[in-house]
N, C-alpha and C positions, 0 to 999 in steps of 0.2 A: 683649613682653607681649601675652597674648590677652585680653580681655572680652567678655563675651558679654549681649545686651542681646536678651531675647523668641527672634526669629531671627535677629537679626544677629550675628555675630562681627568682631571687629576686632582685627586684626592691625598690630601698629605694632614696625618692626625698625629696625637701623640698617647692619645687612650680608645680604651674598648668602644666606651660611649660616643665620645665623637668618631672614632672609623666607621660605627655601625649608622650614626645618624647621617654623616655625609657621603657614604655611599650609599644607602637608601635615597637622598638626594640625586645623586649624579645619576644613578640605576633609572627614577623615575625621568628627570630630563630625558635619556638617552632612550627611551621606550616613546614619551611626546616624537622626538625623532625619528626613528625609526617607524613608527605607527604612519606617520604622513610620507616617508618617504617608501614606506614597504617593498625592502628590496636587502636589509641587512641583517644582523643579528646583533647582543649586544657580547662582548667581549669585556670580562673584568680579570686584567691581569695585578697581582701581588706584586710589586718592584721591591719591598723592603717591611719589613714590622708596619710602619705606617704609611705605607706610599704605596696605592693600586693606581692605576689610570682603569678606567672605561671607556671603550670604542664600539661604535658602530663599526661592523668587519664585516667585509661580503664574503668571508673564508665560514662565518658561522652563518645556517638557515634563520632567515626571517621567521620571527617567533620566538627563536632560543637564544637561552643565554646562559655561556661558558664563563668558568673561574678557570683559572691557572695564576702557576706561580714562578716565576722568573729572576729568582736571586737564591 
């Protein structure tokens, strides 16, 4: 399941295949984004086994995109 909340996207799976398909999803939404508003980076943090969000963050360069993990 993806939602999407301002700039956040949240991605919540329960296997390999679906985390990898719906965050390649949310990855590309967030680059459509950031491409028109060229001004952010995309931000994909780890919350749990199956739960990243993706963000547009202006803490990371326009163009790059950061992983981390936060649990």
């Amino acid at each position: 399941m993806i939602t999407t909340a301002d700039l956040t996207i949240t991605v919540t799976a329960s296997d390999p295949v679906s985390i990898k398909n719906q965050l390649d999803d949310a990855v590309t939404l967030a680059m459509a984004r950031a491409m028109r508003d060229g001004s952010h980076g995309i931000l994909i943090t780890q919350n749990g086994y199956g739960s990243f969000t993706v963000t547009l963050s202006d803490a990371v360069p326009f163009g790059v995109t950061l992983e981390r993990r936060d649990w």
